[in-house]
C-alpha positions in Angstrom: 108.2 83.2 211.9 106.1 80.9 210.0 105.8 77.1 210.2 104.9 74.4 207.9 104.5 70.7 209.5 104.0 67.6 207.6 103.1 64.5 209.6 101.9 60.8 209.4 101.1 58.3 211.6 100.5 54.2 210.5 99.1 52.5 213.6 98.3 48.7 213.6 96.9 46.2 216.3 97.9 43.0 215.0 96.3 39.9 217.7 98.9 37.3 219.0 96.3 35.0 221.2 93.2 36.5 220.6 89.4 35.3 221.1 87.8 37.0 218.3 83.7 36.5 219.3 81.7 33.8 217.4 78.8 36.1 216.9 79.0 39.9 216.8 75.4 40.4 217.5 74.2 42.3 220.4 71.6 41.0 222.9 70.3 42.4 225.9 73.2 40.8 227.7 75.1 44.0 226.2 74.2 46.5 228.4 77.5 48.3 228.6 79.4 47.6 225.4 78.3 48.4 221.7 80.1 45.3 220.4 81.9 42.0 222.2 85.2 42.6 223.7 88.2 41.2 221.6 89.7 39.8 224.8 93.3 38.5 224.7 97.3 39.5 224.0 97.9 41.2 221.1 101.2 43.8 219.7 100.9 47.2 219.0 103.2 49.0 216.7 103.3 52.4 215.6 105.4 54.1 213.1 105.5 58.2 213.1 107.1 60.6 211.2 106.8 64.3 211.3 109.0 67.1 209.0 108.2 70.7 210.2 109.8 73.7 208.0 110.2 77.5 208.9 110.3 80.4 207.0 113.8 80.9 207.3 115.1 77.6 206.1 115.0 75.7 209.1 114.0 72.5 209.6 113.2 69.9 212.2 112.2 66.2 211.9 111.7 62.7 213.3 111.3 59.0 212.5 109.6 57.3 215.3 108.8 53.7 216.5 107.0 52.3 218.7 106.0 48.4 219.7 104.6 46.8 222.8 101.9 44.4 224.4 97.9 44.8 224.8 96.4 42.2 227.0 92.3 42.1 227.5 90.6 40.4 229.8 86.7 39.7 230.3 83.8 40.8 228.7 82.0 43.2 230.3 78.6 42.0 231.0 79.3 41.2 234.6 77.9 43.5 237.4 81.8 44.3 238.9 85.2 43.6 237.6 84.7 41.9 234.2 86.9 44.3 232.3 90.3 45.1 232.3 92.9 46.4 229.6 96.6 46.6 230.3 99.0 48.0 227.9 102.8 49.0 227.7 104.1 51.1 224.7 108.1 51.9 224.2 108.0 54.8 221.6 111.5 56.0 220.2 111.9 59.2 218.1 114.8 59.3 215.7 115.5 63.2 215.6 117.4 65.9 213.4 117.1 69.6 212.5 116.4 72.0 215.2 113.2 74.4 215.8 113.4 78.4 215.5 110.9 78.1 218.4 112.0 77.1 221.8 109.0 75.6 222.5 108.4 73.3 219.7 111.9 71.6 219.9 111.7 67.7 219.3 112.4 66.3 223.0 111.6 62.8 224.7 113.2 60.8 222.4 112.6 57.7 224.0 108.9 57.2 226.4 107.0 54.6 227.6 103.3 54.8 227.6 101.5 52.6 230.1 97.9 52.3 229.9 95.3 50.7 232.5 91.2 50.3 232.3 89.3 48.8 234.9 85.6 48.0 235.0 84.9 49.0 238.7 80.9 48.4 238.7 78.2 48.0 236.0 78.6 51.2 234.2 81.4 52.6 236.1 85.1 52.0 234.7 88.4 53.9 235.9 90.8 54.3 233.0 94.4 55.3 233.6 97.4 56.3 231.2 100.8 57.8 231.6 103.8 58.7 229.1 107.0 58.2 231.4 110.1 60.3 229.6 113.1 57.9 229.5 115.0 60.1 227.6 118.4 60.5 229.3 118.9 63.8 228.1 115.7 65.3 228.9 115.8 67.6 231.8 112.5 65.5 232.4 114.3 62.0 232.1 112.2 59.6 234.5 109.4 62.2 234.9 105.6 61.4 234.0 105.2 64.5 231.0 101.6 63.3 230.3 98.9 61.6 232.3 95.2 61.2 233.0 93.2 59.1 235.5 89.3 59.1 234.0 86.2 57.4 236.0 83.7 57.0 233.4 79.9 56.4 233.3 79.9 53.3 230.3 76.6 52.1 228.6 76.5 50.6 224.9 76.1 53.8 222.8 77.8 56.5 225.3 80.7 56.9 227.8 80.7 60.3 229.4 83.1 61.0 232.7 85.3 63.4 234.5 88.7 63.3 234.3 91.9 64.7 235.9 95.6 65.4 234.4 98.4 65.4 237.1 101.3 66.4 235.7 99.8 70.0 234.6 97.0 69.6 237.6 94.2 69.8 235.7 90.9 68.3 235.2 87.7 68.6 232.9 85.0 66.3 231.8 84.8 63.9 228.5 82.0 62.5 226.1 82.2 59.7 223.8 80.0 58.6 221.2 80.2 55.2 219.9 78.9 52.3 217.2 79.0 54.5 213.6 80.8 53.0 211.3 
């Protein structure tokens, strides 16, 4: 079989108590960070939609939704614990058509993505996420279908860490570039 997807994500931060920084110049005060933290509580909303058609006339699609809180704290210039990033994301998927393949069906119609970053020491920073599955129908309803714990080696222009994936047990390491605009 052959199969055709179509899909488009709009993703928007908008701030609801946010201190934007005065001055976005670096100094040598920025030893970790390529830019000042945008510390506060802010929304984040996300609207999805994906159509996928097979060669036989099938179709699949959703219309998804998704809206919760961000909140920042600190800057990160301190030696230990001046960072930390908490965030919890209700996503709904509004679903119809079915898949020829069994294993591209639509499922977890409803999840809740819950994210956590922590600046441990200087460079070092443990970042967390999980997708929960509150999808009552799901044979994975209250289950964690996606996960990853990452302790991460931060300095202004580079993060680069080792990271591990418990629901599917595994593990690898990552490599971030950043400040290009």
């Amino acid at each position: 079989s052959i199969k055709g997807n179509l899909f488009y994500s709009l993703d928007k931060n908008i701030p609801l108590k946010v201190d934007k920084p005065k001055n976005k110049i670096i100094d040598s005060s920025y030893e970790y960070i390529y830019e000042p933290i945008k510390k506060g509580l802010s929304l984040n909303t996300r609207m999805a939609a994906l159509y996928s058609l097979y060669d036989d006339g099938k179709h699949q699609e959703y219309i998804g939704f998704g809206l919760g809180p961000e909140l920042i704290l600190g800057n990160f210039k301190a030696k230990t614990f001046d960072y930390t990033r908490f965030s919890v994301f209700p996503f709904y998927k509004f679903k119809n058509g079915e898949s020829v393949f069994k294993f591209d069906q639509i499922s977890e119609k409803f999840t809740l993505n819950i994210g956590f970053d922590q600046q441990i020491y200087g460079p070092i920073i443990l970042k967390s996420n999980g997708t929960l599955n509150l999808d009552s129908d799901s044979d994975d309803y209250g289950k964690f279908i996606d996960s990853k714990i990452l302790v991460n080696w931060k300095k202004r222009s580079y993060e680069f860490g080792i990271f591990y994936q418990p629901h599917n047990q595994a593990g690898g390491i990552s490599f971030s570039l950043y400040g290009f605009k």
